[in-house]
ROSE-4610 file (N, C-alpha, C; in Angstrom, 1 decimal, always signed):
// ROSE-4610
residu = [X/X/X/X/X/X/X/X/X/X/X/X/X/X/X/X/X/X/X/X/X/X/X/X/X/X/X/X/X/X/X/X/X/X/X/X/X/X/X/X/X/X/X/X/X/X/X/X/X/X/X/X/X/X/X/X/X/X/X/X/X/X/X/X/X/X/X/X/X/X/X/X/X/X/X/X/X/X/X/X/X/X/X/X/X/X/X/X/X/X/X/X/X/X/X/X/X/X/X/X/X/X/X/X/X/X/X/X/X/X/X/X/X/X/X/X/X/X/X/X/X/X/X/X/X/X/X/X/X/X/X/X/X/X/X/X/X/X/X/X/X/X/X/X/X/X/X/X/X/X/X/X/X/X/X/X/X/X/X/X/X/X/X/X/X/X/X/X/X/X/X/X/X/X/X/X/X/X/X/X/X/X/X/X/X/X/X/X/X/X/X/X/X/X/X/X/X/X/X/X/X/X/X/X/X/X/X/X/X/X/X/X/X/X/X/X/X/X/X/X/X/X/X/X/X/X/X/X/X/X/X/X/X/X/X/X/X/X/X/X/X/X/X/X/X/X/X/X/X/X/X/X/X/X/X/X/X/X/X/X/X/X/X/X/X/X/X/X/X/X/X/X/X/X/X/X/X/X/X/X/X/X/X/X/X/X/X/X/X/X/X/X/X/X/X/X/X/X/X/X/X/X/X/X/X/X/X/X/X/X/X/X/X/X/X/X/X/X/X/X/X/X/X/X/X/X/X/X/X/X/X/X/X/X/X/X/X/X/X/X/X/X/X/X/X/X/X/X/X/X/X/X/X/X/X/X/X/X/X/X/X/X/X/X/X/X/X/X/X/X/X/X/X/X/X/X/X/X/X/X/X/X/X/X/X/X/X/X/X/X/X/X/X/X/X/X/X/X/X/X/X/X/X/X/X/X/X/X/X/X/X/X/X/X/X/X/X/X/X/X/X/X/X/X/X/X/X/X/X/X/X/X/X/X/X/X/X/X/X/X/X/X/X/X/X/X/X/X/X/X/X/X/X/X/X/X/X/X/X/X/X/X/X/X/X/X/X/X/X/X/X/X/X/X/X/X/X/X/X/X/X/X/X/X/X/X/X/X/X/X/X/X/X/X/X/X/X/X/X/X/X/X/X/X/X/X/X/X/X/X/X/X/X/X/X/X/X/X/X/X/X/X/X/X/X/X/X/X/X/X/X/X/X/X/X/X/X/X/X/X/X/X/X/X/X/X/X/X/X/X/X/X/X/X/X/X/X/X/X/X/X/X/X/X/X/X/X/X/X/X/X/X/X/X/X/X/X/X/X/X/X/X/X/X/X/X/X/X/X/X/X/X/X/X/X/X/X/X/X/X/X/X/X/X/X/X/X/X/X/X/X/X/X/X/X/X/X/X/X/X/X/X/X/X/X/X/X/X/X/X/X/X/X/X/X/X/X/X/X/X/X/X/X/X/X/X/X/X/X/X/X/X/X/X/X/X/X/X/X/X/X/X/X/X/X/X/X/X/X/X/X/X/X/X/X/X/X/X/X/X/X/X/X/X/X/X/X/X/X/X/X/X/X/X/X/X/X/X/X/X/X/X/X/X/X/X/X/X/X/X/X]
num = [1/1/1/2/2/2/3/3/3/4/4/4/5/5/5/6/6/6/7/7/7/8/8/8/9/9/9/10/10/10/11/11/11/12/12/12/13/13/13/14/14/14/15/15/15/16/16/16/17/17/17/18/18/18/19/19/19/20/20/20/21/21/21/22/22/22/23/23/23/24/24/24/25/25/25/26/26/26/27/27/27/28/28/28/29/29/29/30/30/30/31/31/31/32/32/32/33/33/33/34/34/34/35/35/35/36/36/36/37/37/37/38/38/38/39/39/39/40/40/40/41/41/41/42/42/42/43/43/43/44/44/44/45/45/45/46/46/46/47/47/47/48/48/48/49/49/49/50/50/50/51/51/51/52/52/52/53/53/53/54/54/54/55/55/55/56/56/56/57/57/57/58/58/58/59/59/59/60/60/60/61/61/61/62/62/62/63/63/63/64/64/64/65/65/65/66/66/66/67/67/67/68/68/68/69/69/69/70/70/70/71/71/71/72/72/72/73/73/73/74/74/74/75/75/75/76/76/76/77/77/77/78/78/78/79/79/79/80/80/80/81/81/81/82/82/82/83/83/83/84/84/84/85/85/85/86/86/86/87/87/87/88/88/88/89/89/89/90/90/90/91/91/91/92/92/92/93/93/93/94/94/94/95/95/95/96/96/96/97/97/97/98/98/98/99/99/99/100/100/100/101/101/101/102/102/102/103/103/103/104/104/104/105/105/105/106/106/106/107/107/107/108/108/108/109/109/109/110/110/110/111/111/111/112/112/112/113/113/113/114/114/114/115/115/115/116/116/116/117/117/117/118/118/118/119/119/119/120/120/120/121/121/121/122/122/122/123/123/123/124/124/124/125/125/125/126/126/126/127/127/127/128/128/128/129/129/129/130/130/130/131/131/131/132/132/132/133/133/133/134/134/134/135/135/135/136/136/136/137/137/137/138/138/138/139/139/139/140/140/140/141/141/141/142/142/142/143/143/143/144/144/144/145/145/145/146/146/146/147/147/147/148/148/148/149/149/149/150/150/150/151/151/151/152/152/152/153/153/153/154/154/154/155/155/155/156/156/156/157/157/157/158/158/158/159/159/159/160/160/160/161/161/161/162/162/162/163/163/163/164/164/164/165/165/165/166/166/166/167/167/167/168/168/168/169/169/169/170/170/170/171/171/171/172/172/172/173/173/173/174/174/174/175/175/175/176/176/176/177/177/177/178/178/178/179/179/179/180/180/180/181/181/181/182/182/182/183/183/183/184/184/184/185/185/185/186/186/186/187/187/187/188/188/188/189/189/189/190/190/190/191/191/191/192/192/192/193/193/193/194/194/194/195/195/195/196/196/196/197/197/197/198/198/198/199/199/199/200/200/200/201/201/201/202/202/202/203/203/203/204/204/204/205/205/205/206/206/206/207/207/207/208/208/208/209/209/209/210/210/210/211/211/211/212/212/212/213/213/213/214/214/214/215/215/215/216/216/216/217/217/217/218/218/218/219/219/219/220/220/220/221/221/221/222/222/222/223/223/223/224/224/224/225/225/225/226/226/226/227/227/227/228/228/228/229/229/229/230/230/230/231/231/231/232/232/232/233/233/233/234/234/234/235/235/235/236/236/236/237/237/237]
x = [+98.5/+99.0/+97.8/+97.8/+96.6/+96.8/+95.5/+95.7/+95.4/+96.7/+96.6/+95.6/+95.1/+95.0/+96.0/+96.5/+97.7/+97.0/+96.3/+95.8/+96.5/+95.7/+96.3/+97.5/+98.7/+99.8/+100.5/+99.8/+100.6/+100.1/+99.6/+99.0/+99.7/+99.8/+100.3/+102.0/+102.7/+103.8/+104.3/+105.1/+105.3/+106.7/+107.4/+108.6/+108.9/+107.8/+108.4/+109.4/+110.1/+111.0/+110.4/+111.4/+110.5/+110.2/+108.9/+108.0/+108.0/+107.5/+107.1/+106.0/+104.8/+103.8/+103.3/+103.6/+103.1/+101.9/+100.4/+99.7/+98.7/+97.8/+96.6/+95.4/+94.4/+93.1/+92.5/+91.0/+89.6/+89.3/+89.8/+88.9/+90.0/+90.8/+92.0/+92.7/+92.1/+93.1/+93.9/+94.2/+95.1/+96.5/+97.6/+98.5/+99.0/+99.2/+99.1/+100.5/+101.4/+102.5/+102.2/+103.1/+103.4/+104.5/+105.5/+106.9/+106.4/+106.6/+107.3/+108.5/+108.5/+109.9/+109.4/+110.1/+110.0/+111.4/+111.3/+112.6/+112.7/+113.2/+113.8/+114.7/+115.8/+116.5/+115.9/+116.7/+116.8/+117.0/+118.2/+118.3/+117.6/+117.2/+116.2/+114.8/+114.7/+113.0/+112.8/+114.3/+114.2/+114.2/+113.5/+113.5/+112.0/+112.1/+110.8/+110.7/+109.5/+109.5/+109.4/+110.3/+110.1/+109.9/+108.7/+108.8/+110.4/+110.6/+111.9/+111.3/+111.4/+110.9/+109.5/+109.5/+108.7/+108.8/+110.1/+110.0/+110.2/+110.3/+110.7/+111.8/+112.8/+113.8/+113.3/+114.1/+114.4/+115.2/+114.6/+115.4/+115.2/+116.1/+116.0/+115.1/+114.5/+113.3/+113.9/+114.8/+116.1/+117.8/+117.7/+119.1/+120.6/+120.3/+121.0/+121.1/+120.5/+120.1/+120.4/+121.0/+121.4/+122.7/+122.9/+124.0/+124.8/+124.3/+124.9/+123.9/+124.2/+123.5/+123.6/+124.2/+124.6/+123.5/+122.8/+121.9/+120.5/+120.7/+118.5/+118.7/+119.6/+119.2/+119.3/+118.0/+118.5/+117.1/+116.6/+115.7/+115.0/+114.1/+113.2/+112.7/+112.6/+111.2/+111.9/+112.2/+112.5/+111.9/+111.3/+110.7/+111.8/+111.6/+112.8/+111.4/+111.3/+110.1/+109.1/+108.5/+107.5/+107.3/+108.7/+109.3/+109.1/+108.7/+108.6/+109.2/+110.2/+111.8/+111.0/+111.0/+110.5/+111.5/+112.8/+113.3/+113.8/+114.4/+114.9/+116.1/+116.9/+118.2/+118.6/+119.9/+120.5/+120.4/+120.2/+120.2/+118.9/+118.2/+117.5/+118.3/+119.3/+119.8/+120.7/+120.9/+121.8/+120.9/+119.2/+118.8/+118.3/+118.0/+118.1/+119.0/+120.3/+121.5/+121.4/+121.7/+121.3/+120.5/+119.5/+118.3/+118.3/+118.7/+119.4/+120.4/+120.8/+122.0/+121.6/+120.0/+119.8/+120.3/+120.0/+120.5/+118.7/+118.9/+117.6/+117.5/+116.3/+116.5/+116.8/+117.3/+117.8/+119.5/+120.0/+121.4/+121.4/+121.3/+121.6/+121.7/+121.1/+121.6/+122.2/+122.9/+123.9/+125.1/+125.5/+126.5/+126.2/+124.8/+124.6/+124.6/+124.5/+124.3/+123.2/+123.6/+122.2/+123.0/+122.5/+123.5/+123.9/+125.5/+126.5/+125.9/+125.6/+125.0/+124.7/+125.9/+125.9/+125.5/+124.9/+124.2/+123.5/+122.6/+121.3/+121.1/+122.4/+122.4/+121.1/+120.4/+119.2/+119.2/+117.8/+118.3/+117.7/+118.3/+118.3/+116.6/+115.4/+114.0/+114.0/+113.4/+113.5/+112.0/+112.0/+110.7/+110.7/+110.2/+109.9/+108.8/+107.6/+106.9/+107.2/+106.3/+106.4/+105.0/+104.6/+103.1/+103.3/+103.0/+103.4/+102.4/+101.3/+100.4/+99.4/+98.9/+97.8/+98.1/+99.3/+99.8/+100.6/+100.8/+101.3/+101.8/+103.2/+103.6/+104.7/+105.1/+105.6/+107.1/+108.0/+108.9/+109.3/+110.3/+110.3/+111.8/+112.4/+114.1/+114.3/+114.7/+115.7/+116.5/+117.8/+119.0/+119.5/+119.9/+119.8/+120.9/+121.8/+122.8/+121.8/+123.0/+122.9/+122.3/+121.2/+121.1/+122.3/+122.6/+123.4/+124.4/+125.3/+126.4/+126.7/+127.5/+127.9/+128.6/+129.3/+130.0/+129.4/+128.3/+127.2/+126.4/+125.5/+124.4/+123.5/+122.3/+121.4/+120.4/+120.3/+119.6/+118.0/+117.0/+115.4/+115.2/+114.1/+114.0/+112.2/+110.9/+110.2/+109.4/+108.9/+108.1/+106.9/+105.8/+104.4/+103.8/+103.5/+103.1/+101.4/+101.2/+99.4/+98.9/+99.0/+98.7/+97.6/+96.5/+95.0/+94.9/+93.6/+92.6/+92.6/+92.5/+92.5/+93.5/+94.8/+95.6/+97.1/+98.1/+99.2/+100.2/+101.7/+102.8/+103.1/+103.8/+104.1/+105.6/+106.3/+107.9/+108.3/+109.0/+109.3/+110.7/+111.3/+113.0/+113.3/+111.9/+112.5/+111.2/+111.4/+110.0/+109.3/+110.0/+109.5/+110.3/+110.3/+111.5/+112.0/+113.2/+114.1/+115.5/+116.5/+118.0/+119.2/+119.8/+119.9/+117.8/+117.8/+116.8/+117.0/+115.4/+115.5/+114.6/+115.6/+115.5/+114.2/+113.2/+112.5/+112.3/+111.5/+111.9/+110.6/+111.0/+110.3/+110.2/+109.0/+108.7/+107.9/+107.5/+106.7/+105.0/+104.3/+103.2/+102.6/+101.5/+100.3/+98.9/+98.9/+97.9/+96.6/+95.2/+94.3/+94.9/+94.3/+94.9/+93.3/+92.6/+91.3/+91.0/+90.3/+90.2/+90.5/+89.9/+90.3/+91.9/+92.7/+94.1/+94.0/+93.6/+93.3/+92.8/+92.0/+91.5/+92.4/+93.4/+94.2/+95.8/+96.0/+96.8/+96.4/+95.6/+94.8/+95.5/+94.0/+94.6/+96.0/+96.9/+98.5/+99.0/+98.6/+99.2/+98.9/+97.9/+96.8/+97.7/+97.7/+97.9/+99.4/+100.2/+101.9/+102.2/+102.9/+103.3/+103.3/+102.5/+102.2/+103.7/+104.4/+105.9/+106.8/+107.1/+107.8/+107.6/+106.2/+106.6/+107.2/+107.3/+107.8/+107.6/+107.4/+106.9/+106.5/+105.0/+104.3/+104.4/+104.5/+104.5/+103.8/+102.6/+101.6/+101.1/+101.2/+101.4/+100.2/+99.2/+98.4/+98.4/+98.8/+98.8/+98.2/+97.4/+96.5/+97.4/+96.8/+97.4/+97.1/+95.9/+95.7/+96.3/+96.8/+97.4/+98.9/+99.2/+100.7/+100.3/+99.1/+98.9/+99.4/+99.2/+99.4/+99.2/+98.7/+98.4/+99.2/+99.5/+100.5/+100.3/+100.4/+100.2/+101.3/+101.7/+103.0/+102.4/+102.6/+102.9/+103.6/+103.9/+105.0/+104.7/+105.4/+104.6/+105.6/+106.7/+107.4/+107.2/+106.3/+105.5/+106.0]
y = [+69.0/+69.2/+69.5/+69.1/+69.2/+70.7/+71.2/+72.3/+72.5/+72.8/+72.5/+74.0/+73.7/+74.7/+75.0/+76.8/+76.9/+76.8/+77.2/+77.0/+75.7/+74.1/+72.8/+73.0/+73.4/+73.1/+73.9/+75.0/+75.6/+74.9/+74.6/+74.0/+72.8/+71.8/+70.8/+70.7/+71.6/+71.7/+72.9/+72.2/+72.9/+74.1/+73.8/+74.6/+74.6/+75.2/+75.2/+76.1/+77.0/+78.1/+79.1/+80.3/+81.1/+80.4/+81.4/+81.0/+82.0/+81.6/+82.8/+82.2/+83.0/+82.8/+83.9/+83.4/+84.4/+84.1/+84.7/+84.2/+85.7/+85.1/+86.6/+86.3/+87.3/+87.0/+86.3/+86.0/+85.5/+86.5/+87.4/+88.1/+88.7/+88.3/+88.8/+90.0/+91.1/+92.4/+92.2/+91.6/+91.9/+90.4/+91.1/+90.3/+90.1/+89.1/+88.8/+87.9/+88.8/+87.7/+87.7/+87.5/+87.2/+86.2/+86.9/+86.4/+86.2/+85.2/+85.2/+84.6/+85.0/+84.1/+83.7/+82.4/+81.9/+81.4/+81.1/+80.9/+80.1/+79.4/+78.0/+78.6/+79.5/+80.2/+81.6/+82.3/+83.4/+84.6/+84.1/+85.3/+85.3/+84.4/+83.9/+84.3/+84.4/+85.1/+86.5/+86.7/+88.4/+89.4/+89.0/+90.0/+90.2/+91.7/+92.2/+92.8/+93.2/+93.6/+95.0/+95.6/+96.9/+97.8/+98.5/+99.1/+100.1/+99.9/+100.8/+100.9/+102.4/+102.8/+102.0/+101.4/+100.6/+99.0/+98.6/+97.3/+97.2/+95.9/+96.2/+95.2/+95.6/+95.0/+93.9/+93.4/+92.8/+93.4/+94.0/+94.3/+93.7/+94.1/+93.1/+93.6/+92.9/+93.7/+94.2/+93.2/+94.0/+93.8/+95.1/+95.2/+94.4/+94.4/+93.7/+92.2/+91.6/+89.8/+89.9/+90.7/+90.8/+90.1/+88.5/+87.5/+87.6/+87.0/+86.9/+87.7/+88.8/+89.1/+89.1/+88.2/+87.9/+87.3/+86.5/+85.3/+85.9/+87.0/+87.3/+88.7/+89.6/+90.6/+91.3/+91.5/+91.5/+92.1/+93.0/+93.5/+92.2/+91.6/+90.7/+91.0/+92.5/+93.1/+94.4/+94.6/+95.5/+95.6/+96.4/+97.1/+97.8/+97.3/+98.2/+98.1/+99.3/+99.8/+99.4/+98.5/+97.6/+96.4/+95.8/+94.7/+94.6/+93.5/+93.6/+92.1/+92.5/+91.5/+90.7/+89.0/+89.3/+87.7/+87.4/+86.6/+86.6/+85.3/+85.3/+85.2/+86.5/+86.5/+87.7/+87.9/+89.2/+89.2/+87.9/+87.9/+88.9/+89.4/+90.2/+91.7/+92.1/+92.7/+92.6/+91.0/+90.6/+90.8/+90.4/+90.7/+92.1/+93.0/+94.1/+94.7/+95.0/+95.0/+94.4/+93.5/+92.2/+93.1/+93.8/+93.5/+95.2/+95.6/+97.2/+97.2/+96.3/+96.4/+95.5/+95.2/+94.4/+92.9/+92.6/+90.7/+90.5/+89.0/+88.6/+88.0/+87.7/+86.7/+86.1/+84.6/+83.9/+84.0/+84.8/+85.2/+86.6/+87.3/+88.0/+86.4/+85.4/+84.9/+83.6/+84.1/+82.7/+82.8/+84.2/+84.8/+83.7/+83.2/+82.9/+81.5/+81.2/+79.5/+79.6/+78.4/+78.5/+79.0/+79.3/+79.7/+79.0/+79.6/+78.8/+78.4/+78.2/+77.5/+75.9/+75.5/+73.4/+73.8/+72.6/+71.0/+71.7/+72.5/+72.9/+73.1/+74.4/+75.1/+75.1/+76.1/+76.6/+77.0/+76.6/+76.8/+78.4/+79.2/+80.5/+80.0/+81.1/+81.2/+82.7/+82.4/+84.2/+84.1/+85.4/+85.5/+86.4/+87.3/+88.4/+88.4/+89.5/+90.1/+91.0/+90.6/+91.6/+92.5/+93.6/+93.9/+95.2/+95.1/+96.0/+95.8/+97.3/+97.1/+97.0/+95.9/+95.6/+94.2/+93.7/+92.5/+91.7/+90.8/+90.2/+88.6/+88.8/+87.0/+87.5/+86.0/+86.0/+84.9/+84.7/+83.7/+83.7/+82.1/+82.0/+81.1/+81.1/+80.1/+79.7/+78.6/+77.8/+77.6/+78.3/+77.6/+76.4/+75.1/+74.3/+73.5/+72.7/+71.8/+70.3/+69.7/+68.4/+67.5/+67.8/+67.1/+67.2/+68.0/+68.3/+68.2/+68.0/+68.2/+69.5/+70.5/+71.7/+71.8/+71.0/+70.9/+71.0/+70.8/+70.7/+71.6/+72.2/+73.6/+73.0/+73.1/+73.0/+74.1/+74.1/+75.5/+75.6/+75.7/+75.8/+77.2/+77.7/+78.6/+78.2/+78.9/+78.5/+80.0/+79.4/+81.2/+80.9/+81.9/+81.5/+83.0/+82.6/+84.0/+83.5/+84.9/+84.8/+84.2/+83.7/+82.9/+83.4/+82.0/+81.8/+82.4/+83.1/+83.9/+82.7/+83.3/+82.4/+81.3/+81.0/+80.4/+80.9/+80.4/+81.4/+79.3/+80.6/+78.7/+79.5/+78.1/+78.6/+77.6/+78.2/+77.8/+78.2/+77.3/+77.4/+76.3/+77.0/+76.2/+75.3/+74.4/+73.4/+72.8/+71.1/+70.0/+70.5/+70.2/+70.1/+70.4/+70.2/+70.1/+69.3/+69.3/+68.1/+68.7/+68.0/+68.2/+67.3/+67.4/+69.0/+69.1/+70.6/+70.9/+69.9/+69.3/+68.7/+69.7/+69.8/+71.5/+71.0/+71.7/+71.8/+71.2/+70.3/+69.7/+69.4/+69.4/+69.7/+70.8/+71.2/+72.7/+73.3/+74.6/+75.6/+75.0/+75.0/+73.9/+74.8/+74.3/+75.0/+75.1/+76.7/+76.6/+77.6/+77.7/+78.8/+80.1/+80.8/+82.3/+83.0/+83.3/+83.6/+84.8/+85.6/+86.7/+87.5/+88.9/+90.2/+89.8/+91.1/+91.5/+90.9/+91.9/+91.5/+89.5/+89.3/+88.0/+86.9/+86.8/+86.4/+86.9/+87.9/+88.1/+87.1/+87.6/+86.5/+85.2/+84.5/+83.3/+82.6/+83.2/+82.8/+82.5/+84.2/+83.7/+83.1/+82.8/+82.0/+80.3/+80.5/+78.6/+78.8/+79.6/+79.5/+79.1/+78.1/+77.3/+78.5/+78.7/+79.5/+80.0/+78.9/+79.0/+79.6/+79.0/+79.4/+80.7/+80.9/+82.2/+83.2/+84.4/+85.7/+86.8/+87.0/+87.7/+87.4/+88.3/+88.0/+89.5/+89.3/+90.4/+90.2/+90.9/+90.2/+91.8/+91.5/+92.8/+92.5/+93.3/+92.9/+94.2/+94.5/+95.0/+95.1/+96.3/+96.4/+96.3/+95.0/+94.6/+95.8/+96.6/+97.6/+99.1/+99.4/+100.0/+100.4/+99.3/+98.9/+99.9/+100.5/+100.8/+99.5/+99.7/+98.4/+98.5/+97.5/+97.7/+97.3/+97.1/+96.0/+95.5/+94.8/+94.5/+93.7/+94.1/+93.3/+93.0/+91.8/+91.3/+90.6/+91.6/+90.9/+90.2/+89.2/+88.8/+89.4/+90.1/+90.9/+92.0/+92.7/+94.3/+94.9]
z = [+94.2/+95.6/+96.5/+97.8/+98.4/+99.2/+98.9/+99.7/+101.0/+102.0/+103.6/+104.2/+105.7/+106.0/+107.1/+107.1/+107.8/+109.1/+109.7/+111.3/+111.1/+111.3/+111.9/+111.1/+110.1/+109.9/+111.1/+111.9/+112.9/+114.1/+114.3/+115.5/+115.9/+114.7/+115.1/+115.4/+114.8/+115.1/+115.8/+117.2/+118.0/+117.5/+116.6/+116.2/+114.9/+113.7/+112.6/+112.3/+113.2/+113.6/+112.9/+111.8/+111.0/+109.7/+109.6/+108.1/+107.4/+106.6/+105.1/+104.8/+104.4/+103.3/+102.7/+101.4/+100.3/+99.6/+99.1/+98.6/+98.1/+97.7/+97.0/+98.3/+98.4/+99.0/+97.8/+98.7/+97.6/+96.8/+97.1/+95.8/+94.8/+94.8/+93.8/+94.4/+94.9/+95.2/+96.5/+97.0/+97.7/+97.9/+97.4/+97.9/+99.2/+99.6/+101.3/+101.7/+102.3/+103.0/+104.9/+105.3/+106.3/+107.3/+107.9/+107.8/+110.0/+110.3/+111.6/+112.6/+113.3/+114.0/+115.6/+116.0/+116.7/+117.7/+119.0/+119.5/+121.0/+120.9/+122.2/+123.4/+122.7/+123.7/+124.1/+125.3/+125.7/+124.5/+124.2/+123.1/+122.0/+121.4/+120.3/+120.9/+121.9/+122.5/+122.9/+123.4/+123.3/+122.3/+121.7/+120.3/+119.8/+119.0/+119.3/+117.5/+116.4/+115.3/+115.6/+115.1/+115.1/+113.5/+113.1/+111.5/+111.3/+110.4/+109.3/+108.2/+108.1/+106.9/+106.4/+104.7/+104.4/+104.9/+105.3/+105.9/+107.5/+108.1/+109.3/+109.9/+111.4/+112.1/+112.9/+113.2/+114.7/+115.6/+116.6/+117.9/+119.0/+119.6/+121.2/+122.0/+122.8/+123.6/+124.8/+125.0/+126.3/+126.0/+125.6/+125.5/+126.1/+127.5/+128.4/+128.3/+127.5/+127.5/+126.1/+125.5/+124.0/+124.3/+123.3/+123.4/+122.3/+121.3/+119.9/+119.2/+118.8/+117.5/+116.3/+115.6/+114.2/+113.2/+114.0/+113.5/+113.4/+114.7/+115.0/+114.9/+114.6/+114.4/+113.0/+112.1/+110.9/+110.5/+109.1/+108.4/+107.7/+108.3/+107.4/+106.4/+106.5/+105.4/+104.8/+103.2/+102.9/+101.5/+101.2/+99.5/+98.6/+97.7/+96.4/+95.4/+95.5/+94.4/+94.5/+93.3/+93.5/+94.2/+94.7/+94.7/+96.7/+97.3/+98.9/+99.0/+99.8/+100.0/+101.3/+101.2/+102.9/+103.1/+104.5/+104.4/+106.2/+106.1/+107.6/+108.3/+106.7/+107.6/+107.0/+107.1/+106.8/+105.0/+104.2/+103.1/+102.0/+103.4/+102.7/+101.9/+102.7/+102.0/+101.2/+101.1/+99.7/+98.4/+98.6/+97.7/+97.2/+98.1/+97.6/+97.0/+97.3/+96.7/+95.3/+95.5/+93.8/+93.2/+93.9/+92.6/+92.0/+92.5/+92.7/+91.6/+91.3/+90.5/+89.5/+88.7/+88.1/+87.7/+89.2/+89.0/+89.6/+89.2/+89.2/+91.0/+91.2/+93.0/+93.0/+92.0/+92.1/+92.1/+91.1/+91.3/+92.5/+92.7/+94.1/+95.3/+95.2/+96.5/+96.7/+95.0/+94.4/+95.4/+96.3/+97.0/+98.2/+98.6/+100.3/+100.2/+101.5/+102.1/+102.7/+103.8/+104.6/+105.7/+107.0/+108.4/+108.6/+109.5/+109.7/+111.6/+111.7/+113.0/+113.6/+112.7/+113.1/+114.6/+114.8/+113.8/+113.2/+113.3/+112.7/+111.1/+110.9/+109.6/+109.0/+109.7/+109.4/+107.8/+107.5/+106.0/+105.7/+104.9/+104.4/+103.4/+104.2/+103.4/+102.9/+101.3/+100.9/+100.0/+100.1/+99.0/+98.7/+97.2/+96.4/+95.9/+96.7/+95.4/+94.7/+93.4/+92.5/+91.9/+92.4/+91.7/+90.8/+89.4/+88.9/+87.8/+87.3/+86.6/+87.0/+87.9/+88.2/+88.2/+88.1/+87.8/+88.8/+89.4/+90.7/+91.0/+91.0/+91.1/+92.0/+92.7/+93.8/+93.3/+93.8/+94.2/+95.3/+95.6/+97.2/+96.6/+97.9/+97.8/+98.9/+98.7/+99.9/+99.5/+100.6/+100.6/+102.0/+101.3/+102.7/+102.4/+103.2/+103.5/+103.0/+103.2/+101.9/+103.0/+104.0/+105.1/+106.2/+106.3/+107.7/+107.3/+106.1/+105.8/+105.5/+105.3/+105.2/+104.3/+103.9/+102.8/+101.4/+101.6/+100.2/+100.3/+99.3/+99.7/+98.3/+98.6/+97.6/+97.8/+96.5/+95.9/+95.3/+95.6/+95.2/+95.2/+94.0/+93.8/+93.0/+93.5/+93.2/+92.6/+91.3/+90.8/+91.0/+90.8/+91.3/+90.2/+88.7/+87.8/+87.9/+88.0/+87.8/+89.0/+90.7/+91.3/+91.2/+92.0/+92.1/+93.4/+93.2/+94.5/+95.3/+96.6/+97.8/+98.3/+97.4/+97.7/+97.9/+98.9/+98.7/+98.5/+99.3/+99.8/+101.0/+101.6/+102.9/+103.1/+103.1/+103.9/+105.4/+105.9/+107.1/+107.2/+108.4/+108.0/+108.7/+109.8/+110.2/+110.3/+109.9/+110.1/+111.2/+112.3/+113.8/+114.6/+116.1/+117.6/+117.3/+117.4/+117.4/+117.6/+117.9/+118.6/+117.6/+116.6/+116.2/+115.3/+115.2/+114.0/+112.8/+112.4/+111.2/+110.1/+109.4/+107.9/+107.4/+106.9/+106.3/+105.0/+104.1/+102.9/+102.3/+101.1/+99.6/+99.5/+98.6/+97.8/+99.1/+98.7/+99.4/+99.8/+100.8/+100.9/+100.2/+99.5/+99.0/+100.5/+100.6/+101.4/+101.2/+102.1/+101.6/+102.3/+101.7/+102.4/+102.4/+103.4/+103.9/+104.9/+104.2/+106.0/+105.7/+106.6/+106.6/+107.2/+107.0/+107.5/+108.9/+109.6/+111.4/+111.4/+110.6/+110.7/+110.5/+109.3/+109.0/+110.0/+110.3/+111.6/+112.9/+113.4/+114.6/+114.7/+113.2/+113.4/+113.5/+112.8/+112.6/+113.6/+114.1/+116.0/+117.0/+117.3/+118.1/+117.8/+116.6/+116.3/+116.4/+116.3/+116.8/+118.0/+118.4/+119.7/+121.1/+121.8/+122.5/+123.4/+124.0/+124.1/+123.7/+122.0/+121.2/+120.4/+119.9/+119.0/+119.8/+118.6/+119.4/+118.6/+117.6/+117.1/+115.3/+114.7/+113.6/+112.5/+111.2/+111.0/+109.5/+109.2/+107.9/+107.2/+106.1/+105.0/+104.0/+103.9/+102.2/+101.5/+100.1/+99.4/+98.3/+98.1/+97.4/+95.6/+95.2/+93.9/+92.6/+92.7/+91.8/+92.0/+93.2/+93.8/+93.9/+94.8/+95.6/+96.7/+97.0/+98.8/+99.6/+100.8/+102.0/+103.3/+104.0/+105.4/+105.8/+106.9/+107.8/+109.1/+109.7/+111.2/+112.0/+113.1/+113.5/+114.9/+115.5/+116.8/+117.5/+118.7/+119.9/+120.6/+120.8/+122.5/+123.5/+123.6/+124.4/+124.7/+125.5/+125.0/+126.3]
């Protein structure tokens, strides 16, 4: 598989909606994700990342312009032990729950779909690390409709044990703009993962559709450790 670089995969597309990428640095110690969200409407732009605890929310940046909150307001980022939950829906606490009660990530989110939001039916993106030891692998899942039918749900679940320095994947839940959204498809891209924390923050945002994003939120964890930094950005301040 060729390995993309995320700058031109963000650049060139003006709406991959939200993403996930999970990967290691070049030099092995640090595990690196980074979850953001993006948005077309009002209510989908008013929302801001705020920290909880070890993980963090979505809130509205103005309360008053708060519409529907079913769909955008929800914990993307939540830790169970070793374990750092990072997804783009309320299913993050399905997997915590699940995994709390010793079910694996794949079964904790045998329970979900993708969102109920025709035409679109955004497909449900999840991912789990795991660093324990000195030791560090990741998985990632899509849940998505049968191509726009709702009646059907298909299930991917991808593991990643031992990954390579300098490389992570990256998911995101829709190709491009389009009316309705067209879902995201195949496996998780293979891309480089390069850069101090702040350097690798930067670029992500810079290359996010200047319009559409709305907020970035990127975590590296010290693999020999389980210390961590974090960095979040709004563009609603």
């Amino acid at each position: 598989m060729e390995k993309l670089n995320i700058a031109k995969e963000l650049s060139n597309n003006p709406y991959p909606g939200r993403g996930i990428i999970i990967g290691l640095t070049p030099d092995g110690k640090k595990a690196v994700t980074a979850y953001f969200i993006m948005g077309r409407s009002v209510n989908s732009r008013n929302r801001v990342f705020a920290e909880d605890g070890e993980g963090i929310r979505t809130q509205a940046y103005d309360p008053d312009k708060l519409e529907d909150p079913s769909l955008i307001i929800y914990a993307p980022v939540r830790v169970l032990g070793n374990k750092t939950i990072v997804t783009n829906g309320d299913q993050t606490d399905t997997i915590y729950e699940g995994m709390d009660k010793q079910l694996t990530f794949e079964q904790s989110l045998r329970s979900r779909t993708f969102e109920p939001d025709g035409p679109n039916y955004t497909p449900r993106i999840s991912g789990i690390m795991h660093i324990e030891n000195g030791s560090y692998n990741y998985a990632m899942s899509i849940l998505k409709s049968n191509d726009g039918n709702p009646a059907s749900t298909h299930r991917f679940t991808f593991a990643y044990e031992n990954p390579a320095s300098g490389e992570g994947h990256f998911i995101h839940t829709y190709k491009n703009d389009g009316n309705p959204l067209p879902s995201f498809e195949g496996e998780p891209k293979l891309v480089e993962i390069n850069g101090s924390i702040d350097e690798f923050t930067d670029m992500i945002w810079k290359n996010l559709n200047e319009d559409n994003k709305v907020s970035l939120f990127v975590r590296f964890i010290d693999v020999a450790t389980g210390e961590y930094e974090t960095r979040i950005v709004n563009k609603n301040k």
